[in-house]
C-alpha positions as CSV (number, residue, x, y, z in Angstrom):
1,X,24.1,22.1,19.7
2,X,23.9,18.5,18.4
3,X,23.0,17.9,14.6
4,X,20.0,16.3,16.2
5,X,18.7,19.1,17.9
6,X,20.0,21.6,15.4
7,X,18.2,19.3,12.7
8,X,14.7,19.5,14.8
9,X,14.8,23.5,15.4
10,X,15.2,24.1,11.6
11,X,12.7,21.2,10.7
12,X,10.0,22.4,13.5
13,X,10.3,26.4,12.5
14,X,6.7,27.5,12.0
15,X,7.8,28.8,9.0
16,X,8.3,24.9,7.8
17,X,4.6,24.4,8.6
18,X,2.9,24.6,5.5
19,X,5.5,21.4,4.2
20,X,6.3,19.8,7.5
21,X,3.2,17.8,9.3
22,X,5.1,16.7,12.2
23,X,8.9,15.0,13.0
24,X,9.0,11.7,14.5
25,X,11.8,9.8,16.7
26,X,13.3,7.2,18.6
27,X,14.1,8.9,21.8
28,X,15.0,5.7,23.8
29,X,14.1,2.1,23.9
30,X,10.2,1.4,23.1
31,X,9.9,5.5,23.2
32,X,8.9,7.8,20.8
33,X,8.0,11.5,20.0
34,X,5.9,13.3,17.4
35,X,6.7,16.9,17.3
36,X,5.1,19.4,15.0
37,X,5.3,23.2,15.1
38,X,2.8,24.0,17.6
39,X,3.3,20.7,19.9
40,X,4.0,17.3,20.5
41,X,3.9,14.2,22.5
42,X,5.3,11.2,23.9
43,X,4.8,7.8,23.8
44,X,5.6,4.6,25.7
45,X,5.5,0.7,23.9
46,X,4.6,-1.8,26.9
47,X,3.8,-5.1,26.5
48,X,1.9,-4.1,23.1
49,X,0.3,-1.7,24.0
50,X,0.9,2.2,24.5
51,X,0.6,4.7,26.5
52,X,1.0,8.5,26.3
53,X,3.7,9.8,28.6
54,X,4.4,14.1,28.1
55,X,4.3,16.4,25.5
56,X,3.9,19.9,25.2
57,X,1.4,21.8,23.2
58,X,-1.3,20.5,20.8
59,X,-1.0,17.0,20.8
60,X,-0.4,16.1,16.8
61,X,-1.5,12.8,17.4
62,X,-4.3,13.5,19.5
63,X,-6.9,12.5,17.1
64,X,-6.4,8.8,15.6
65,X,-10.4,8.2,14.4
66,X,-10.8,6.2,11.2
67,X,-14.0,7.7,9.8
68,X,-12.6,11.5,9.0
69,X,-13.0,12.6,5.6
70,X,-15.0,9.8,4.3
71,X,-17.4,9.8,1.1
72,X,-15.6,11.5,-2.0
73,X,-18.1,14.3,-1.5
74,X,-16.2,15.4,2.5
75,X,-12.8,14.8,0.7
76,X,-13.2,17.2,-2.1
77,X,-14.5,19.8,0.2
78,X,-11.7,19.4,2.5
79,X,-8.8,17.6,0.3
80,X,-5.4,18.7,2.1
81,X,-6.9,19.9,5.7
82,X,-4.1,21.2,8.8
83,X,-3.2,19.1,11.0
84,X,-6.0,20.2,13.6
85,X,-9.0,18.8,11.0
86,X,-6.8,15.6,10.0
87,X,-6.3,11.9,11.7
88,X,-3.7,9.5,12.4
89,X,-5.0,6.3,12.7
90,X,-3.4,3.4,14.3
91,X,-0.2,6.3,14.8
92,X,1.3,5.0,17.7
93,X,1.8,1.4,16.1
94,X,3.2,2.9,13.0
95,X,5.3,5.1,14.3
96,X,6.8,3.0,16.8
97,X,7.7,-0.6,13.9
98,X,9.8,2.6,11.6
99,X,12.0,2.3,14.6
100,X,12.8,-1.3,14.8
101,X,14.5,-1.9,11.8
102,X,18.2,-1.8,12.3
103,X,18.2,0.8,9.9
104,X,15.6,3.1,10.6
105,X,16.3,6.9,10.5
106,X,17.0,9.4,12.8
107,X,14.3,11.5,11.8
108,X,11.4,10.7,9.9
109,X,9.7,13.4,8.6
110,X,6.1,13.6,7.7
111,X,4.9,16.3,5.0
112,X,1.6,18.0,4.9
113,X,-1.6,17.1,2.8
114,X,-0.9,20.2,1.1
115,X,2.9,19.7,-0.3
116,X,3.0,19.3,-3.6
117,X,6.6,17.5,-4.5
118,X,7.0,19.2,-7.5
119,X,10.8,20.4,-6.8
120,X,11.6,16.9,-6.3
121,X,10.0,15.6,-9.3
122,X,6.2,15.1,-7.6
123,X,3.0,15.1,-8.8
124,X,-0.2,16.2,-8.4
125,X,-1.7,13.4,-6.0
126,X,0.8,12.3,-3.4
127,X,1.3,9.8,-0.3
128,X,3.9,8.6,1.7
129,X,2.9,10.3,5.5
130,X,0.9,9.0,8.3
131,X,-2.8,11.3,7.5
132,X,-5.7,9.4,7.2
133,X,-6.3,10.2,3.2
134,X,-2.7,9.0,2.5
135,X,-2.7,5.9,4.7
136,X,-6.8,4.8,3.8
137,X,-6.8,2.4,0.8
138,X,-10.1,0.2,-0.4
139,X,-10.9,-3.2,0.7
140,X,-13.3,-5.3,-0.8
141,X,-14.1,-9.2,0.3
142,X,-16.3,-11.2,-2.0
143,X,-17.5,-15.1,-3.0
144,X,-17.6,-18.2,-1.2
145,X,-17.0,-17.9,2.3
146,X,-17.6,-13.9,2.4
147,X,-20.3,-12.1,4.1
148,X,-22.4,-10.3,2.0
149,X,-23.0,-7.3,3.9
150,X,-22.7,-4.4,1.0
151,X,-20.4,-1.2,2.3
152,X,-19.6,-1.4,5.9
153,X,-19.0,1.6,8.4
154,X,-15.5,0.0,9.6
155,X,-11.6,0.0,9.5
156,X,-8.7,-1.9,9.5
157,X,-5.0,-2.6,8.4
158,X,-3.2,-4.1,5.5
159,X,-1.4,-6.2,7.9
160,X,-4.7,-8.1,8.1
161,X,-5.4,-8.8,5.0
162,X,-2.7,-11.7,5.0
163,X,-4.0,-13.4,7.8
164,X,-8.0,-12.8,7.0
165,X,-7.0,-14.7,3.6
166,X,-5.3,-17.9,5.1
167,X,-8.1,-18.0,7.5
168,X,-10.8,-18.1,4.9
169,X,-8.3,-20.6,2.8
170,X,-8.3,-23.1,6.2
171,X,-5.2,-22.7,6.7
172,X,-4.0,-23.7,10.1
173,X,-2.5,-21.1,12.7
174,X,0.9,-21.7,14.0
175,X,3.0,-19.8,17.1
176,X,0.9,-17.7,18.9
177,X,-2.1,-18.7,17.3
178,X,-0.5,-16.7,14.2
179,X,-1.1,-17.7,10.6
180,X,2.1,-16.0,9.4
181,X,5.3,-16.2,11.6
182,X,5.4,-12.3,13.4
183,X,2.5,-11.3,12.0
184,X,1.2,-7.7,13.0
185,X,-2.7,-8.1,11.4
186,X,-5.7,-9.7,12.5
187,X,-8.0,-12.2,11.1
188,X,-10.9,-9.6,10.2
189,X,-13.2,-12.3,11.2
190,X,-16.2,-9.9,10.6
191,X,-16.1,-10.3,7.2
192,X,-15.8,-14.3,7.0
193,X,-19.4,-16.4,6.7
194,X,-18.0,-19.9,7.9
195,X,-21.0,-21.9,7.7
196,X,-20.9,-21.0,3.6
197,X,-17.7,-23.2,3.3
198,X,-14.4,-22.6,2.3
199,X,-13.1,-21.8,-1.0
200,X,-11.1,-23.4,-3.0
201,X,-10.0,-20.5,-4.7
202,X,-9.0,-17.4,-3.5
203,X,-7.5,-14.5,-6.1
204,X,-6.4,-10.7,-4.4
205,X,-6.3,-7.4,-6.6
206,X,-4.8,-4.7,-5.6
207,X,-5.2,-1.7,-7.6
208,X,-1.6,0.3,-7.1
209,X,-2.3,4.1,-5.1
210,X,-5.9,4.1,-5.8
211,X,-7.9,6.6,-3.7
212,X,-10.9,4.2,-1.8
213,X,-13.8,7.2,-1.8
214,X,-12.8,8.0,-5.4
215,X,-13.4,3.9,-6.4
216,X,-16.5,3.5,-4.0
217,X,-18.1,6.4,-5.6
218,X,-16.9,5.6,-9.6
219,X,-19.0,1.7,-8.5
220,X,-21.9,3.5,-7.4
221,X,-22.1,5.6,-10.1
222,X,-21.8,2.6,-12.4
223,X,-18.2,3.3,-14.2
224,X,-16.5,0.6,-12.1
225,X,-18.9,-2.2,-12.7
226,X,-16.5,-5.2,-11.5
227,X,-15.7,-3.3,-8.9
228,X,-19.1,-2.7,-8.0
229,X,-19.8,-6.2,-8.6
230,X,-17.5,-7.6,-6.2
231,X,-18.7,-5.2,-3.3
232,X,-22.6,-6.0,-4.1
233,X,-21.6,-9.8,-3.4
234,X,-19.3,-9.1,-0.9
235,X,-18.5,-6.7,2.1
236,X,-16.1,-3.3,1.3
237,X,-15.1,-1.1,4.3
238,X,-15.9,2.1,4.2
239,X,-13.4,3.7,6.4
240,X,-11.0,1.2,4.8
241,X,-8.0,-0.3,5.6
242,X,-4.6,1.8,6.6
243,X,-1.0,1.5,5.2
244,X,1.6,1.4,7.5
245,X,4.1,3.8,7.8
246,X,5.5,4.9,5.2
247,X,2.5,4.9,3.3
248,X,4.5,4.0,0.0
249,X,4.2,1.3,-2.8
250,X,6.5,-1.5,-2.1
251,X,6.6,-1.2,2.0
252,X,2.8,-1.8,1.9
253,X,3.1,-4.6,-0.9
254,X,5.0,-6.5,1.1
255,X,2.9,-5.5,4.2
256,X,0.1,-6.6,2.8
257,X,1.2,-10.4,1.7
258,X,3.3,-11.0,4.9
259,X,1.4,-9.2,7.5
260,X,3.9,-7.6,8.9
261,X,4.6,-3.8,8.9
262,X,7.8,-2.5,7.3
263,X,9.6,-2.1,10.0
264,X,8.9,-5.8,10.9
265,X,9.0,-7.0,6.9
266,X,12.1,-5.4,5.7
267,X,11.3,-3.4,2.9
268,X,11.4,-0.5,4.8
269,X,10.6,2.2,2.3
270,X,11.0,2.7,-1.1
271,X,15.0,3.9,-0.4
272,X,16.6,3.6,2.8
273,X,20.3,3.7,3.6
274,X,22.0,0.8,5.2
275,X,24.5,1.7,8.5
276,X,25.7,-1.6,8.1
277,X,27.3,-2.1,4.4
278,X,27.3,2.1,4.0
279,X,25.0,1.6,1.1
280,X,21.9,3.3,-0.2
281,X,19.2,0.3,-0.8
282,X,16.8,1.2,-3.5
283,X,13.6,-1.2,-3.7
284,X,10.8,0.8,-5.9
285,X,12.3,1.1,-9.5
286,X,11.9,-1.1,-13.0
287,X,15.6,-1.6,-12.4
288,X,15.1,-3.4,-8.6
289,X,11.5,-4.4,-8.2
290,X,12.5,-8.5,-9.5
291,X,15.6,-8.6,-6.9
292,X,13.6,-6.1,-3.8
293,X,12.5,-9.2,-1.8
294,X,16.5,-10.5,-1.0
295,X,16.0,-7.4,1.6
296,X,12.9,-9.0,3.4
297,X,14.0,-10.1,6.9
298,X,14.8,-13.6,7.3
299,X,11.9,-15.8,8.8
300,X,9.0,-13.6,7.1
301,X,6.5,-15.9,5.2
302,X,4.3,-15.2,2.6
303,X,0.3,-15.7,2.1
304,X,2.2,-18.2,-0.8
305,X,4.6,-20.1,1.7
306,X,1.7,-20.3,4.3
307,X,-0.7,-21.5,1.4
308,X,2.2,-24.3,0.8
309,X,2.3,-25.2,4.1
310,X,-1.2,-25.4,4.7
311,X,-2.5,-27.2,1.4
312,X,-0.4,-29.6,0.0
313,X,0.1,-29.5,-3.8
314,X,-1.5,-26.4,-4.0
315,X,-0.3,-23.6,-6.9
316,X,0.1,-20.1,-6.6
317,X,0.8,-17.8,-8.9
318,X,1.7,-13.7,-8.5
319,X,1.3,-11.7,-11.5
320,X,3.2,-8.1,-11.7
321,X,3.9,-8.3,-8.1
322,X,8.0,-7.9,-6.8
323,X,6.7,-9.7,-2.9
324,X,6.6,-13.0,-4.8
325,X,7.7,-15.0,-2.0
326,X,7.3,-18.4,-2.4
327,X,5.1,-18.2,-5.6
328,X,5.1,-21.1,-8.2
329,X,4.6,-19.3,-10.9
330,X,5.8,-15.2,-10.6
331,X,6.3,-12.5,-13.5
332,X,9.6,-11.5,-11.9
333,X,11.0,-15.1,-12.7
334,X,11.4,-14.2,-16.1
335,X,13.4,-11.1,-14.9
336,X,15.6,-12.8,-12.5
337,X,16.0,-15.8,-15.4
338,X,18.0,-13.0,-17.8
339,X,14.5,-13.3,-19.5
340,X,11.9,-10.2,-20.5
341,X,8.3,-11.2,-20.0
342,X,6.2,-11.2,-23.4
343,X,5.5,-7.1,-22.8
344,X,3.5,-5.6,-25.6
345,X,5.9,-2.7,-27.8
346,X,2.5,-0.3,-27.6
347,X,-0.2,0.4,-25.7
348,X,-2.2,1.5,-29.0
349,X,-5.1,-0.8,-30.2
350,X,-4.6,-3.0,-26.6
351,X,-8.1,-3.7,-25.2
352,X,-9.1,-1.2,-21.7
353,X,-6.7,1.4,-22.6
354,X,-7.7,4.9,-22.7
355,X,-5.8,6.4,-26.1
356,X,-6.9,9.9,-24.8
357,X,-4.1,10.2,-21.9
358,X,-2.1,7.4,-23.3
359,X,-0.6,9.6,-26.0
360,X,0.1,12.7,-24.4
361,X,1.2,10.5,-20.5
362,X,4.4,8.6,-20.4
363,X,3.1,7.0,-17.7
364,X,0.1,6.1,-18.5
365,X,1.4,4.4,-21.8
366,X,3.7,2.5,-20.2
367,X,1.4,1.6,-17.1
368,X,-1.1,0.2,-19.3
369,X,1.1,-1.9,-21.8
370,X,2.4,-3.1,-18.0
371,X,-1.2,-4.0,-17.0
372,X,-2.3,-5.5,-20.2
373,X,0.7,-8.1,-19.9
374,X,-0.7,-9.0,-15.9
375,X,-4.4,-9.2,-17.3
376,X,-3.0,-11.9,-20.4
377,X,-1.0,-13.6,-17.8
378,X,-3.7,-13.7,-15.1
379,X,-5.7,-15.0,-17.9
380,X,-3.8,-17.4,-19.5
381,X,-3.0,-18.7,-16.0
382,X,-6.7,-19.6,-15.1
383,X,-7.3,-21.0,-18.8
384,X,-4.6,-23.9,-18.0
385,X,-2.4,-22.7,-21.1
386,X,-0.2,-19.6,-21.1
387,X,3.1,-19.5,-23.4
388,X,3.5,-22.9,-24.0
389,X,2.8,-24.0,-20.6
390,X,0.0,-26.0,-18.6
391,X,-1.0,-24.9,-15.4
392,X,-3.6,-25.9,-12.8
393,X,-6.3,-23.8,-11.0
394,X,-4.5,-21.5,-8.3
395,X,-5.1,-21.7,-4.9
396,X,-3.9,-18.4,-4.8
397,X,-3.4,-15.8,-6.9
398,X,-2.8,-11.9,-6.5
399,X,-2.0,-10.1,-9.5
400,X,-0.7,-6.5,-9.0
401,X,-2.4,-3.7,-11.5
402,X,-0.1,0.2,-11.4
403,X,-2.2,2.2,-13.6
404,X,-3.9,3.8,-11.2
405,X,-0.8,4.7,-9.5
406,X,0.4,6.4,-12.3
407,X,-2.7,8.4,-13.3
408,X,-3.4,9.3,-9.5
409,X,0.0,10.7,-9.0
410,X,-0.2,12.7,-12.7
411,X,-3.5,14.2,-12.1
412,X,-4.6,14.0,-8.3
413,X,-7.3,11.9,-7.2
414,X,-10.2,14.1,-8.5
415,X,-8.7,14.2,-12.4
416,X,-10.3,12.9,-15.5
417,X,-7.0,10.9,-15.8
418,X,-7.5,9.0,-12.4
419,X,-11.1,7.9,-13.4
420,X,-10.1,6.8,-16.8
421,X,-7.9,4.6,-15.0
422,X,-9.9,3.4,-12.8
423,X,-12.4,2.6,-15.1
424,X,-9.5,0.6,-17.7
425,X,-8.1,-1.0,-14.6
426,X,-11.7,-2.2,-13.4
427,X,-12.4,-3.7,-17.2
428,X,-8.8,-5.5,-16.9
429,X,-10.6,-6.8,-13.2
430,X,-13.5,-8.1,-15.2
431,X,-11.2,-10.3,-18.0
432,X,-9.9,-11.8,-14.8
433,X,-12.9,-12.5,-13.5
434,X,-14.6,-13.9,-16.7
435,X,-11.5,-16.6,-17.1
436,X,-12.9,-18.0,-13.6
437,X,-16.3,-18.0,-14.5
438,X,-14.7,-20.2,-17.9
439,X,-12.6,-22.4,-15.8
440,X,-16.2,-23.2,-14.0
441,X,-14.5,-21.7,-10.4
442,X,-15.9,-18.9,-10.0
443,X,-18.6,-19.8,-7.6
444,X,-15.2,-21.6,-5.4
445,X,-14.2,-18.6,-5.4
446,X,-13.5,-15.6,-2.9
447,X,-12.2,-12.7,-4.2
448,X,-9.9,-9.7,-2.6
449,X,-9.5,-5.8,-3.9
450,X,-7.3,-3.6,-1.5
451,X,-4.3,-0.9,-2.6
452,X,-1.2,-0.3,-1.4
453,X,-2.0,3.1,0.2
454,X,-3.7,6.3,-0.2
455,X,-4.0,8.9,-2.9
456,X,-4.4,12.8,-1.5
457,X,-4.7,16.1,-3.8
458,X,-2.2,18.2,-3.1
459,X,-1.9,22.0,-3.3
460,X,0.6,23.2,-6.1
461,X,1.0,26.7,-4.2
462,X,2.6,24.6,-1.3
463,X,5.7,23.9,-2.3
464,X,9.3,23.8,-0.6
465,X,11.7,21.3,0.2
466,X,13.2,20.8,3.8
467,X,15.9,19.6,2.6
468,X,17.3,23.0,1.2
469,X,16.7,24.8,4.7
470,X,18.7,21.8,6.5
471,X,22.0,22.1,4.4
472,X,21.5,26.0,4.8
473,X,22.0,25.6,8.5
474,X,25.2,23.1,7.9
475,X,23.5,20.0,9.1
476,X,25.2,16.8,8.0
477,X,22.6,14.5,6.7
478,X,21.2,12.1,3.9
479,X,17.5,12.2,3.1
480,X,16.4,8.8,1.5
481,X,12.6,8.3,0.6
482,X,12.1,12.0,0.9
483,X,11.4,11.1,4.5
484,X,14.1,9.1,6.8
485,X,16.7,11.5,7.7
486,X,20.2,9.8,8.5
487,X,22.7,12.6,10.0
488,X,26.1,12.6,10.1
């Protein structure tokens, strides 16, 4: 028996079920398989489309619908459901990009709602697979431009947030009627109000791993008030907008400024390994995060290159994000300068900063002292003077907050720590937002709120690790990400 076949009886053993969601493969050129205890199918890429061609059993990808387990109220009663009550959206696309990187995986497998990573160092909210609570993040469109249509019953992609955000700068479309080179999104031209005018102004937020029915409902209810601002002048999707796959942080960053899914981008995951040098790339760590864009593919653009291209003399600037491409002003420059950004020692006495989980939460204290440094930065920026230098009104801006990351991850989705940051991230949202209304731009102004991904609660009885089960049966293999498995 091959290590192949060897590796998919051991990871497809019913008695995997409860960790493993389903395996997923190359199994020729523009095919593809999704296997899971109890079934599986195959898939065909033609001509960009796809079409099913066999399988056996249930079919784990049979249900692909956007709208499961929406309202915070359906997730809590159901918040790690079997594969039978879940949904894959948009599967077959993100399944099939994985694959064409030249160094995609063998194997990528896909664990449960349910599996709580603690063996490997987890927490108690997790993401990473290709269900619809791990995939769904928020998106919110506001200000000049924008439609003003409140919360909407629709879906998209990251990949089209790129492309919906040069559209509503002007700028003009290239190749293939594409306004970044190989993009994978769509202008989501639903959204855009053209006879308002364009902005001059446009300034993204994306709030890192934040669950989307968790923020709608904390902006209802009143404790995300800038949040709830932005949507009441705006348009938010309520089925949201899905990270390709892997659903991870620095994958869907760059997904979600280029357009293009990982496969397509580069940043394949948050670790791969690399046939071609024999090394392990790791992109998703304080140590990498400044130098993680020299593994973008060559040709990719940014919203900041297109912006550049587009609008002459226009400035950007990309606070706390690593896919800083082409940005005239980046945090990571003082990184990659032998420089350390002006990062506060403490988080204690800073403004928006919950003392309550900051003391006892590593994480949290050192998310927020990470978050207060964007919000001066983002702040000084707009005011025309930060640390001794003058700067003008950005065309562009996207500034990065991870709080919310780190308190989803910690608590779960449904924790007092997860609303506590959401509620000191959305107060670091509104000092952005009043140093536009002071640089008299704010009504020039659209405005953008997405994450990177999902957040999903997981079940801390479910635990287990594949990898244990696949050295038992003398399978020679590396597992990078937790998910891409590389035998031999």
């Amino acid at each position: 028996m091959s290590d192949l076949a060897h590796a998919l009886d051991v990871l497809l053993d019913p008695q995997l079920a409860p960790i493993v969601d389903m395996v997923i493969r190359r199994t020729g050129p523009d095919t593809y398989e999704a296997a899971s205890a109890d079934g599986r199918v195959e898939f065909r890429r033609a001509d960009g489309h796809y079409e099913r061609t066999g399988g056996s059993g249930r079919d784990p990808l049979a249900d692909q619908s956007a709208d499961r387990l929406v309202g915070l109220d359906a997730e809590m009663a159901d918040p790690h459901p079997p594969r039978d009550a879940n949904s894959y959206p948009f599967a077959y696309d993100h399944i099939a990009q994985v694959f064409d990187h030249p160094a995609a995986p063998d194997l990528c497998v896909l664990h449960t709602g349910a599996h709580n990573w603690e063996d490997q160092g987890g927490h108690r909210g997790e993401h990473g697979s290709l269900g619809i609570v791990q995939a769904r993040a928020p998106f919110v469109i506001a200000g000049k431009g924008v439609r003003n249509d409140g919360v909407v019953r629709r879906a998209g992609r990251l990949v089209d947030v790129a492309p919906t955000i040069a559209e509503l700068l002007g700028c003009a479309p290239g190749q293939h009627g594409h306004h970044l080179a190989g993009q994978d999104g769509v202008v989501r031209t639903d959204v855009l109000d053209a006879g308002a005018g364009r902005p001059a102004h446009v300034v993204g937020f994306l709030f890192d791993g934040v669950n989307p029915n968790v923020l709608y409902a904390m902006a209802a209810a009143g404790e995300a008030p800038n949040v709830a601002r932005l949507i009441d002048m705006g348009t938010a999707y309520e089925w949201g907008v899905m990270a390709g796959l892997p659903t991870v942080t620095l994958a869907n960053h760059t997904s979600t400024l280029t357009g293009r899914l990982p496969g397509h981008h580069g940043i394949l995951h948050n670790a791969w390994f690399d046939r071609a040098t024999g090394e392990q790339v790791i992109t998703n760590s304080q140590a990498t995060w400044p130098w993680a864009m020299q593994h973008v593919t060559p040709g990719v653009e940014s919203l900041h290159d297109v912006v550049h291209r587009s609008r002459q003399g226009s400035f950007t600037a990309s606070v706390n994000e690593p896919c800083d491409l082409g940005a005239d002003y980046s945090t990571f420059d003082w990184f990659r300068r032998g420089e350390v950004p002006p990062i506060p020692e403490s988080p204690h006495g800073l403004p928006h900063t919950t003392e309550r989980f900051v003391r006892p939460s590593k994480d949290y204290s050192w998310s927020s002292v990470v978050d207060h440094m964007g919000t001066e930065q983002a702040v000084g920026v707009w005011s025309g003077h930060y640390r001794g230098l003058s700067f003008p009104a950005p065309t562009f801006m996207w500034c990065n907050f991870t709080l919310t990351d780190a308190a989803f991850h910690e608590g779960g989705p449904f924790s007092e720590i997860a609303a506590a940051s959401v509620r000191d991230s959305d107060a670091r949202l509104g000092d952005v937002l009043g140093a536009i209304e002071r640089a008299g731009a704010f009504d020039e102004t659209a405005f953008v709120l997405v994450a990177d991904h999902g957040m999903q609660e997981t079940d801390p009885a479910v635990r287990g690790d594949w990898d244990v089960e696949l050295r038992a049966a003398g399978i020679d293999f590396r597992d990078e990400g937790y998910c891409f498995i590389y035998l031999g």
